[in-house]
VMD Tcl script that builds the backbone (N, CA, C; Angstrom):
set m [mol new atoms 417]
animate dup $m
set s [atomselect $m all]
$s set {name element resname resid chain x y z} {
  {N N UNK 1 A 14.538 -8.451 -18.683}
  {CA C UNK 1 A 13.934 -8.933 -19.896}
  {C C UNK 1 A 12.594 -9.592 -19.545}
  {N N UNK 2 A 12.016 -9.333 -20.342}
  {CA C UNK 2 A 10.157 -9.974 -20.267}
  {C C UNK 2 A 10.467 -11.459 -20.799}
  {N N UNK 3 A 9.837 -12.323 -19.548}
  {CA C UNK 3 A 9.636 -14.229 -20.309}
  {C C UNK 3 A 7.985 -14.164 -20.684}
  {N N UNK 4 A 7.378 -13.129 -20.015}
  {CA C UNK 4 A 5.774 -13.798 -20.354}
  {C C UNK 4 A 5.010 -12.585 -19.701}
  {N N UNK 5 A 4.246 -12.740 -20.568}
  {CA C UNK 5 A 2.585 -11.569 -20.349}
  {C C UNK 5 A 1.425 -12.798 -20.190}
  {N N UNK 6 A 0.768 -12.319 -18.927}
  {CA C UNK 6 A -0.531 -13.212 -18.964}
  {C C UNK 6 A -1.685 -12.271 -18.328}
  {N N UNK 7 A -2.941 -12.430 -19.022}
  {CA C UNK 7 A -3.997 -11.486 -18.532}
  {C C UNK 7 A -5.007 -12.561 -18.128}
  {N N UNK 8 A -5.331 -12.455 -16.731}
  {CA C UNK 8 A -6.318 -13.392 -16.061}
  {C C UNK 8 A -7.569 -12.545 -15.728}
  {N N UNK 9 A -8.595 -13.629 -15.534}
  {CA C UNK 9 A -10.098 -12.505 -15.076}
  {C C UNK 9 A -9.991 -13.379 -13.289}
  {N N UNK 10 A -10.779 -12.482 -12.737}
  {CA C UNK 10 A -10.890 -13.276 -11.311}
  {C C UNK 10 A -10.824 -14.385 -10.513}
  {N N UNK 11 A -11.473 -15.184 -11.728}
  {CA C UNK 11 A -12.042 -16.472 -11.502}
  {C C UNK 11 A -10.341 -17.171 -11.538}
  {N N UNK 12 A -9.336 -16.603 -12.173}
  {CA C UNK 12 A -8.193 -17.539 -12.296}
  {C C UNK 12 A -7.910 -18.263 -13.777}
  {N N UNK 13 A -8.780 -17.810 -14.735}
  {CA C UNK 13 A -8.987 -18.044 -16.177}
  {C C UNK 13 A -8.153 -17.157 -17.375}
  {N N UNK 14 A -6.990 -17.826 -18.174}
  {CA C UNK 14 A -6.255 -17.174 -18.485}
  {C C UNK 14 A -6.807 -16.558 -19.673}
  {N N UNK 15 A -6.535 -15.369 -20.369}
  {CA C UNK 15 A -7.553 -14.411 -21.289}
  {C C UNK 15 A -6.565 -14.662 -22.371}
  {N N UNK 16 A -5.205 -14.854 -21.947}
  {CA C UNK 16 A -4.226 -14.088 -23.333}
  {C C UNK 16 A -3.153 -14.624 -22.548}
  {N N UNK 17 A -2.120 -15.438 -23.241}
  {CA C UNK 17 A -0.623 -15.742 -22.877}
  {C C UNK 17 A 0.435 -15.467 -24.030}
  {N N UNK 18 A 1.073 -14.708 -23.558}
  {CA C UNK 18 A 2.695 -14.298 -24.204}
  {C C UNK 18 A 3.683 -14.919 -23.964}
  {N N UNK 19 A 4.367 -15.607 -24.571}
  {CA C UNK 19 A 5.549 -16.132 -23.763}
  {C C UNK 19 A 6.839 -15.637 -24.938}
  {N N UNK 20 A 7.652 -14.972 -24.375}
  {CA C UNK 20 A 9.076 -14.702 -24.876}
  {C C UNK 20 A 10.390 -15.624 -24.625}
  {N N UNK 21 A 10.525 -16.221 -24.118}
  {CA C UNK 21 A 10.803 -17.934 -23.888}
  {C C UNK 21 A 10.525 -19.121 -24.010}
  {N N UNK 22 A 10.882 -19.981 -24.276}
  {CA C UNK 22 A 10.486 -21.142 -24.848}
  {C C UNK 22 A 10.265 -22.186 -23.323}
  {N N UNK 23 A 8.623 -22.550 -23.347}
  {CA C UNK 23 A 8.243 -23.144 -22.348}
  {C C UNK 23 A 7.585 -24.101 -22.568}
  {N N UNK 24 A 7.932 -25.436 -22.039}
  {CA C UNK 24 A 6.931 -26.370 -22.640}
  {C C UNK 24 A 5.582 -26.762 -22.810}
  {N N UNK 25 A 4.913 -27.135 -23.378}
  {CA C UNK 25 A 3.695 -26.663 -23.080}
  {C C UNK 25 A 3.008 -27.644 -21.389}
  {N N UNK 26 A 3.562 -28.330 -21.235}
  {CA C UNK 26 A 2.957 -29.460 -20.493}
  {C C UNK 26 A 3.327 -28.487 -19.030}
  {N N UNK 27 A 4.652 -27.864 -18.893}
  {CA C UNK 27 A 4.666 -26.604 -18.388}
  {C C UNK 27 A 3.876 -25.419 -17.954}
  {N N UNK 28 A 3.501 -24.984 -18.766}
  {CA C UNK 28 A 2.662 -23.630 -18.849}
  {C C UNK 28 A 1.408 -23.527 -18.011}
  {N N UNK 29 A 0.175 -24.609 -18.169}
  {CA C UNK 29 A -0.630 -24.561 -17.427}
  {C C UNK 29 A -0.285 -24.621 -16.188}
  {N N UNK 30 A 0.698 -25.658 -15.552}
  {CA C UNK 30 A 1.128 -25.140 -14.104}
  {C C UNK 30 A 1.739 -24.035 -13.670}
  {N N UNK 31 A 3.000 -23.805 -14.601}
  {CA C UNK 31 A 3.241 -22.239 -14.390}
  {C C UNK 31 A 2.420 -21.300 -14.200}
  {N N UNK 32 A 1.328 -21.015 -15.138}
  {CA C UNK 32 A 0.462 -20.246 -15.050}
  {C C UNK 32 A -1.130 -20.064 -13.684}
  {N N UNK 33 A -1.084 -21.468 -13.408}
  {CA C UNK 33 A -1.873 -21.633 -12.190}
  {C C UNK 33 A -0.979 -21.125 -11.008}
  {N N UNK 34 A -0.012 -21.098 -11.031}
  {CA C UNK 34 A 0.887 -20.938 -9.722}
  {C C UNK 34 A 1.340 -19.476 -9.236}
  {N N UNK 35 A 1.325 -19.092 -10.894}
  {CA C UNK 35 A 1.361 -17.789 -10.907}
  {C C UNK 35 A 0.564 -16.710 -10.702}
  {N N UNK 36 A -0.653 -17.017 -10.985}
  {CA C UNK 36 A -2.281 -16.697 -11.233}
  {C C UNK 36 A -2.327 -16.830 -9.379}
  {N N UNK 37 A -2.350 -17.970 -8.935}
  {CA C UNK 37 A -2.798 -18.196 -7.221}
  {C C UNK 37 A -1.846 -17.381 -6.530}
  {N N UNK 38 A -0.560 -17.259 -7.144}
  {CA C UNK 38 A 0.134 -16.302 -6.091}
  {C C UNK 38 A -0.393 -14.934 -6.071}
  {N N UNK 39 A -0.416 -14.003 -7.379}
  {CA C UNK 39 A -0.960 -12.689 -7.967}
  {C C UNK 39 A -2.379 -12.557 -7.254}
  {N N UNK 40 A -3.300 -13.407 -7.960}
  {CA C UNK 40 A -5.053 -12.840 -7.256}
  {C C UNK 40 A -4.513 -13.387 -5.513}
  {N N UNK 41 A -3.756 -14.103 -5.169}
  {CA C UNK 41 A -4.225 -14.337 -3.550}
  {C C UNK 41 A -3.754 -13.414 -2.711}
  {N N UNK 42 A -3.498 -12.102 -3.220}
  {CA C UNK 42 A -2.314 -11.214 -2.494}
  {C C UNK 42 A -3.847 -9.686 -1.913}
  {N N UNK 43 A -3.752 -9.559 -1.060}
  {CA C UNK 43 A -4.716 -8.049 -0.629}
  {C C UNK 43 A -4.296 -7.032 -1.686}
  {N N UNK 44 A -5.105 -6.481 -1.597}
  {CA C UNK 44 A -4.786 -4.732 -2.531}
  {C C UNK 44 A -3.814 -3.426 -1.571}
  {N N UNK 45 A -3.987 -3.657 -0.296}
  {CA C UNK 45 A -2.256 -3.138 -0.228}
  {C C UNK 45 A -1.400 -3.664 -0.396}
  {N N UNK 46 A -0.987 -4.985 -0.794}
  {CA C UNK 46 A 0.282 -5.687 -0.767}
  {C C UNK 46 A 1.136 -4.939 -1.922}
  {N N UNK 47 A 1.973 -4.911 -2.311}
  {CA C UNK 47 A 2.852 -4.683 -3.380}
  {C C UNK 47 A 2.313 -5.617 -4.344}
  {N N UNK 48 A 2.540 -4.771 -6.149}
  {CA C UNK 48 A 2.336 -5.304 -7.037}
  {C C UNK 48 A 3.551 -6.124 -7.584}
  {N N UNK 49 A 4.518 -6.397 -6.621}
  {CA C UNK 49 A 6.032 -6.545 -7.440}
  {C C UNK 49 A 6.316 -8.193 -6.393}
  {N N UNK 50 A 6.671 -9.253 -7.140}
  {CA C UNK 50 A 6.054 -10.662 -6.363}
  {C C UNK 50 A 7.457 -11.415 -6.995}
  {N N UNK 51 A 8.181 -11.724 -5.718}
  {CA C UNK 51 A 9.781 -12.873 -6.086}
  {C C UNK 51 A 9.247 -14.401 -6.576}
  {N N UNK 52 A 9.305 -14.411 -7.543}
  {CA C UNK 52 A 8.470 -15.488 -7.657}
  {C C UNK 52 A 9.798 -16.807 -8.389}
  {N N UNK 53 A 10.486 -18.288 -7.881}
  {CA C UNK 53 A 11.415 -18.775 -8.273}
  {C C UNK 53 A 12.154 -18.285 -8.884}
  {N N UNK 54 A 12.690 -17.817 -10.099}
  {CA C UNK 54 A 14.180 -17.413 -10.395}
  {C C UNK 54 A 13.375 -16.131 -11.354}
  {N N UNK 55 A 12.647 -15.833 -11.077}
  {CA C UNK 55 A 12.238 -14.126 -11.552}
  {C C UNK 55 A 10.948 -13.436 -10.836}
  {N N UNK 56 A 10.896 -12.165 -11.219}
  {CA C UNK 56 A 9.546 -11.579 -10.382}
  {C C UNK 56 A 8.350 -11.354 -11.103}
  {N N UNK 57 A 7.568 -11.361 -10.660}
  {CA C UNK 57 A 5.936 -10.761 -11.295}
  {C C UNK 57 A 5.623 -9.275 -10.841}
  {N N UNK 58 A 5.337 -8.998 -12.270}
  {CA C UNK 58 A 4.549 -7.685 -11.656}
  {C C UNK 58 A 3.312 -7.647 -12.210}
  {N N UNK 59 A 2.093 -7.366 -10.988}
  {CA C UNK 59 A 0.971 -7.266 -12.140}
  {C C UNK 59 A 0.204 -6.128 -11.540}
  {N N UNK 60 A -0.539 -5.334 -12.461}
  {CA C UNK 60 A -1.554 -4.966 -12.435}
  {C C UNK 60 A -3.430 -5.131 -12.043}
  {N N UNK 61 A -4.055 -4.669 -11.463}
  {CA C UNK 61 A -5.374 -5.175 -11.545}
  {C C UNK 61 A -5.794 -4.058 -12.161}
  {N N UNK 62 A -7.247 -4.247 -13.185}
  {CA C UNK 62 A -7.597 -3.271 -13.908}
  {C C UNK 62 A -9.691 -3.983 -13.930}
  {N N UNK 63 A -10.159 -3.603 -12.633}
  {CA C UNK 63 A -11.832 -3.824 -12.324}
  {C C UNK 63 A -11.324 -5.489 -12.445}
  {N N UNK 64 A -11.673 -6.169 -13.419}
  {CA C UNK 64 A -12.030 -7.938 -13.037}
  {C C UNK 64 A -11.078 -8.674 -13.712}
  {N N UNK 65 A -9.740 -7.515 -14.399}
  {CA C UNK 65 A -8.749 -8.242 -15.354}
  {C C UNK 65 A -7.494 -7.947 -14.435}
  {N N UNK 66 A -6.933 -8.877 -14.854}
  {CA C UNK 66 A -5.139 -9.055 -13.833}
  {C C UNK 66 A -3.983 -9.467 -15.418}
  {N N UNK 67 A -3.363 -8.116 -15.126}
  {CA C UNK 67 A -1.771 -8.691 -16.548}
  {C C UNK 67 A -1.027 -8.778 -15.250}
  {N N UNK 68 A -0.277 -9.823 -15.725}
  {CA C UNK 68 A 0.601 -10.313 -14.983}
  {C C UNK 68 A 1.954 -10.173 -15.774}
  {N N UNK 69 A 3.083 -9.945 -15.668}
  {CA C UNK 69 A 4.074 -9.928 -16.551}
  {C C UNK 69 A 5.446 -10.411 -15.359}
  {N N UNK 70 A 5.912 -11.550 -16.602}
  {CA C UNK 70 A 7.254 -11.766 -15.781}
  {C C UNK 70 A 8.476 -11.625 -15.759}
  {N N UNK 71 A 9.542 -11.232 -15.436}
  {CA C UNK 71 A 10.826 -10.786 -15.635}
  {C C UNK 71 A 11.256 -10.864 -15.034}
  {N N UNK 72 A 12.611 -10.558 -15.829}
  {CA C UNK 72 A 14.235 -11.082 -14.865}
  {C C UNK 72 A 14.317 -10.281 -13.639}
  {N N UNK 73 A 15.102 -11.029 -12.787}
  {CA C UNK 73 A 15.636 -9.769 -11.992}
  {C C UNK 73 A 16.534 -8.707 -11.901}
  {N N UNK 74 A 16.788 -8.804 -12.806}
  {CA C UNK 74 A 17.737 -7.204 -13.367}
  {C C UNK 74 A 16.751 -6.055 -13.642}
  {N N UNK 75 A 15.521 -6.887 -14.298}
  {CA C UNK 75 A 14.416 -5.641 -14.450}
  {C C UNK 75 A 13.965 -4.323 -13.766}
  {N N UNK 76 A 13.948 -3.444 -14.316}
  {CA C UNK 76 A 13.022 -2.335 -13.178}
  {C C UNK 76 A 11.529 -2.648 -13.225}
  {N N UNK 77 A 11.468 -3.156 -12.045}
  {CA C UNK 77 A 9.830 -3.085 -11.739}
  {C C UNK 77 A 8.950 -2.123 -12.141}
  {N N UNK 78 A 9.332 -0.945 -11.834}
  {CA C UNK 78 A 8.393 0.494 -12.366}
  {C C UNK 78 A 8.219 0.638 -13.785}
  {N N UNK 79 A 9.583 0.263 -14.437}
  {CA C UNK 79 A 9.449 0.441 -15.551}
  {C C UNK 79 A 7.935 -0.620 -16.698}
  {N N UNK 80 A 8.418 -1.757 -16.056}
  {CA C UNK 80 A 7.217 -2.667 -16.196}
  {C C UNK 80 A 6.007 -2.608 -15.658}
  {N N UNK 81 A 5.508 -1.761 -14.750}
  {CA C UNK 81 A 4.618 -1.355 -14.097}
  {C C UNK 81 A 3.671 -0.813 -14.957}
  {N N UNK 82 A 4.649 0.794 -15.363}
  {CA C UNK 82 A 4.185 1.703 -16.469}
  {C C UNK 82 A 4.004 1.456 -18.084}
  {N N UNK 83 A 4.521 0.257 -18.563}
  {CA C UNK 83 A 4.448 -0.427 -19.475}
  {C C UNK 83 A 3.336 -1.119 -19.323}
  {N N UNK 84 A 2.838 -1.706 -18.212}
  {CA C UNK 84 A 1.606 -2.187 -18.243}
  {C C UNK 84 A 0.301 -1.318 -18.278}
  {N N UNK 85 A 0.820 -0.296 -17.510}
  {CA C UNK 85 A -0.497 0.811 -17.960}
  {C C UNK 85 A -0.591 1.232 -19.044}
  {N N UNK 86 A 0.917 1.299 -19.842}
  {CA C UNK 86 A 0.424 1.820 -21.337}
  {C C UNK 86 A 0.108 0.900 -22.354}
  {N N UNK 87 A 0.169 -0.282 -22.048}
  {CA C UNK 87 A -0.992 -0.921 -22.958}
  {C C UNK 87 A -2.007 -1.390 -22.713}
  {N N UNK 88 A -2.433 -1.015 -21.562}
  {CA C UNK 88 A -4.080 -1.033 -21.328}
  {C C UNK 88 A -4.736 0.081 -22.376}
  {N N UNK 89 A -4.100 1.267 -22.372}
  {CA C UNK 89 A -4.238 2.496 -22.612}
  {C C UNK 89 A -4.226 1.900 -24.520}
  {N N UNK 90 A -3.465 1.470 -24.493}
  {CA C UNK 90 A -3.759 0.870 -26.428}
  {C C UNK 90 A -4.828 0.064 -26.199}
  {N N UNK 91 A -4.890 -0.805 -25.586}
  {CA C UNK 91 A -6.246 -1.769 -25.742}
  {C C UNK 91 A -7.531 -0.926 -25.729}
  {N N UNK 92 A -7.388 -0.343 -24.820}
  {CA C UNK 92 A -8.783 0.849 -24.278}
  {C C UNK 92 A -8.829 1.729 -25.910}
  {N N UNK 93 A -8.119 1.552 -26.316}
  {CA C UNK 93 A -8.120 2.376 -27.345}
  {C C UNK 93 A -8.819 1.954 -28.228}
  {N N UNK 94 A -8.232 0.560 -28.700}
  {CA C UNK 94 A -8.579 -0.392 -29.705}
  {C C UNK 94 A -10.199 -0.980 -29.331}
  {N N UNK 95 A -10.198 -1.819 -28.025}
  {CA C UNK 95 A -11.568 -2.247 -27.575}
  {C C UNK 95 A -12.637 -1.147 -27.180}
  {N N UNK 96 A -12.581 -0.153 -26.861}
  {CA C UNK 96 A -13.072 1.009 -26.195}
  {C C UNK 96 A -13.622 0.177 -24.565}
  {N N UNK 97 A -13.449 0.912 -23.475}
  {CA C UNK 97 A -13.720 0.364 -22.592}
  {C C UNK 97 A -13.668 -0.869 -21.877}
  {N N UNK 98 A -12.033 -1.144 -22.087}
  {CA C UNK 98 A -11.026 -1.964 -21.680}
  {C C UNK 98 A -11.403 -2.880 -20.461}
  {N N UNK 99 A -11.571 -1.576 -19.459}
  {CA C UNK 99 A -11.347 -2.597 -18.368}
  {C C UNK 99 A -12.744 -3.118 -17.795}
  {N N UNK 100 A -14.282 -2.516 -18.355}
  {CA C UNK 100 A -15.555 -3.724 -17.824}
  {C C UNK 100 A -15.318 -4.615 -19.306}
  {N N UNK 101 A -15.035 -4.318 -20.522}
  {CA C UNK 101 A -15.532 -5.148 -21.313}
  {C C UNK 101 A -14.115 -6.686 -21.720}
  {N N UNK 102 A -12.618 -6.215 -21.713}
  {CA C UNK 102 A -12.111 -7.064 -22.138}
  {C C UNK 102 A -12.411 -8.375 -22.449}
  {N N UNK 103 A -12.684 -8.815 -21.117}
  {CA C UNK 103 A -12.749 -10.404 -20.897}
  {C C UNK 103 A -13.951 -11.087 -22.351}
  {N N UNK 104 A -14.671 -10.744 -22.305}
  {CA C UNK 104 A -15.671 -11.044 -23.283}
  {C C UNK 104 A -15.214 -10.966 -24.526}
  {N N UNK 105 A -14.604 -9.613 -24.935}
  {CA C UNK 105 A -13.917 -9.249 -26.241}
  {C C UNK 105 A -12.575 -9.937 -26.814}
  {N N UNK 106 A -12.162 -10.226 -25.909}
  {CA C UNK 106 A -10.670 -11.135 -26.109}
  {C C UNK 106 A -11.240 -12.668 -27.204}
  {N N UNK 107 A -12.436 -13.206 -26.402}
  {CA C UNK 107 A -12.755 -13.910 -27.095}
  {C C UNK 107 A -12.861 -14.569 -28.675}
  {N N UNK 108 A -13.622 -13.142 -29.182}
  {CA C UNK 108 A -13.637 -12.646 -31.069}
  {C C UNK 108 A -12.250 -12.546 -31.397}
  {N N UNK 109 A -11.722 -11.125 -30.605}
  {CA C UNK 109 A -9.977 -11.056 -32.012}
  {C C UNK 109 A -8.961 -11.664 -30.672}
  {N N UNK 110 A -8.914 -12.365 -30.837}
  {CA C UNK 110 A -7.463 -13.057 -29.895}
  {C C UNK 110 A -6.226 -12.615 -30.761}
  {N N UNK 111 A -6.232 -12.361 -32.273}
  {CA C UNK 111 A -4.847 -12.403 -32.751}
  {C C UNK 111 A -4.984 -11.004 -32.847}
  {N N UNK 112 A -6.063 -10.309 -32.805}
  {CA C UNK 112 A -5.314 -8.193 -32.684}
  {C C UNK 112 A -5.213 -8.178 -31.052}
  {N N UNK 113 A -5.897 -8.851 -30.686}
  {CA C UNK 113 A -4.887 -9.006 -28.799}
  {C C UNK 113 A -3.334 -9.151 -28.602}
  {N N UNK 114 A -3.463 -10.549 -29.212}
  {CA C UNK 114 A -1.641 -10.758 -29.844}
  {C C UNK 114 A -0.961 -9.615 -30.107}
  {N N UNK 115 A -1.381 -9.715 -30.925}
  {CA C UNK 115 A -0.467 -8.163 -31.748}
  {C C UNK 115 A -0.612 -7.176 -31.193}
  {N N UNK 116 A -1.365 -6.486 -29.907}
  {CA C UNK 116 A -1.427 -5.442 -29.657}
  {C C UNK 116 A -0.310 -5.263 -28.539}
  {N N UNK 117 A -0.207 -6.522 -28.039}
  {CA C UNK 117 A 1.083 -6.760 -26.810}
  {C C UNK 117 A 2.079 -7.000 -27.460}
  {N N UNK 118 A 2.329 -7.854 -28.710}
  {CA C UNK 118 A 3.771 -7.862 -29.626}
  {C C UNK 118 A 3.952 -6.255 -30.188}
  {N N UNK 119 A 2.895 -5.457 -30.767}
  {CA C UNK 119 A 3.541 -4.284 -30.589}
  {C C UNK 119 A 3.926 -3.292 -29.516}
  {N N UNK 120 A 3.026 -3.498 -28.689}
  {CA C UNK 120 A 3.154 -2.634 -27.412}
  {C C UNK 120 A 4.469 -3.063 -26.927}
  {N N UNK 121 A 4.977 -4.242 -26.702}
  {CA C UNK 121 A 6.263 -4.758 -26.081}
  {C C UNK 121 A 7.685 -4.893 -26.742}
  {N N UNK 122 A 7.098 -5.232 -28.219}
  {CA C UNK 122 A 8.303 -5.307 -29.254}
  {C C UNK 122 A 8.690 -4.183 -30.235}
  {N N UNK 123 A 7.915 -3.039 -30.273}
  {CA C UNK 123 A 8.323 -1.820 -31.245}
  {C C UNK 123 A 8.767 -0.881 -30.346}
  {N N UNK 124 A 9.923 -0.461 -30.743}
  {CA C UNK 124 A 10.924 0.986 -30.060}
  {C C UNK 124 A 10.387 1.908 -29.922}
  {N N UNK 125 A 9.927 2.366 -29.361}
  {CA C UNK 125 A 8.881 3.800 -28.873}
  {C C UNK 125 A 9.668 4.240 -27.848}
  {N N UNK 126 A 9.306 5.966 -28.038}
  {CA C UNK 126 A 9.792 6.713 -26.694}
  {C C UNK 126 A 8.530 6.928 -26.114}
  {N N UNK 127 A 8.395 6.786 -24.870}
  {CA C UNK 127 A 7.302 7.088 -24.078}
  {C C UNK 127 A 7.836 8.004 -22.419}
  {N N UNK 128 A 7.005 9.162 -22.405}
  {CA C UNK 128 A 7.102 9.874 -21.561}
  {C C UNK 128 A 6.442 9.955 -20.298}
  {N N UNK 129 A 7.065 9.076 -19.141}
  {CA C UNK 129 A 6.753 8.883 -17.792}
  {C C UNK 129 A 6.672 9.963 -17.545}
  {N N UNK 130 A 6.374 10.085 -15.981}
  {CA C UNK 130 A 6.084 11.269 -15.051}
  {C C UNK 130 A 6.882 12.003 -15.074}
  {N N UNK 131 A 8.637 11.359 -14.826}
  {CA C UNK 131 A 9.567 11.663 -14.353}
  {C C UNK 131 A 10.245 11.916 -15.755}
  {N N UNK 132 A 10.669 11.062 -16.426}
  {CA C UNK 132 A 11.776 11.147 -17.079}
  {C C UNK 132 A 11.312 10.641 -18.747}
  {N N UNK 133 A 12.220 10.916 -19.625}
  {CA C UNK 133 A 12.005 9.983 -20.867}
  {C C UNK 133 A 12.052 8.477 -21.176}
  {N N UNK 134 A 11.583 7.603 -21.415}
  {CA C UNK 134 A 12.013 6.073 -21.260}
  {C C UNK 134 A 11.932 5.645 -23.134}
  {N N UNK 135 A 12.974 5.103 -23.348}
  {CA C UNK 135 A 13.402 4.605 -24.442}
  {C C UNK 135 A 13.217 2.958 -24.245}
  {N N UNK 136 A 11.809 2.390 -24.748}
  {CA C UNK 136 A 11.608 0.962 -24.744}
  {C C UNK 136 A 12.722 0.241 -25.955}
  {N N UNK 137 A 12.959 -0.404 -25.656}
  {CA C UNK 137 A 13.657 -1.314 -26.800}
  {C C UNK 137 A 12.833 -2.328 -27.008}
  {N N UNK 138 A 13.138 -2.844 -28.593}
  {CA C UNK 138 A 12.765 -4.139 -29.160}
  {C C UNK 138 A 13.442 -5.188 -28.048}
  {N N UNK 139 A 12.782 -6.548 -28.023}
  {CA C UNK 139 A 13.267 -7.163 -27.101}
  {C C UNK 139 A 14.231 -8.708 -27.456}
}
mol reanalyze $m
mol bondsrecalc $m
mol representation Tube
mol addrep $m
């Protein structure tokens, strides 16, 4: 199960936070710094898939933007992997040219950002991986 989507730019500056759990707020900024320093401090061969206290991170880099997404450990990593590419692939859609321009654009619509990850994450879609069919569920 997904607790949280976070999209950071380089610098360690959070763009967009999701949280599917209830976290306090006095919380969050450390969570999110800790999480952020573990994710950007890792080389580009390392694995995108990170044990992080009682769940894992998986994130993506996409040019100067980092989604970070966190989940249980029951999760399939891949599956969340490819979920993260396919809503870049909606954003790119929506923003045109996702990955130089986001960071700037997030700025103006923060709430069709919102919503583009509450739908991307929360509406039942079949989506067709490489391999196989994947049936997302509402969460």
């Amino acid at each position: 199960m997904i607790k949280f989507v976070l999209m950071v730019n380089r610098q360690g500056q959070t763009r967009l936070s999701r949280y599917y759990h209830p976290v306090e707020l006095s919380r969050r900024a450390a969570l999110e710094s800790d999480v952020v320093r573990c994710c950007l401090s890792r080389k580009k061969d390392q694995c995108s898939f990170v044990e992080y206290k009682d769940f894992k991170l998986v994130y993506r880099q996409y040019a100067a933007l980092y989604i970070v997404v966190g989940v249980t450990d029951t999760e399939n990593e891949l599956s969340i992997y490819e979920l993260v590419h396919n809503f870049v692939e909606v954003l790119d859609k929506y923003f045109s040219r996702v990955v130089s321009s986001l960071p700037t654009q997030l700025n103006t619509p923060p709430v069709c950002a919102h919503l583009s990850v509450h739908t991307c994450l929360c509406t039942p879609v079949c989506a067709r991986s490489r391999y196989t069919l994947i049936r997302v569920e509402c969460l």
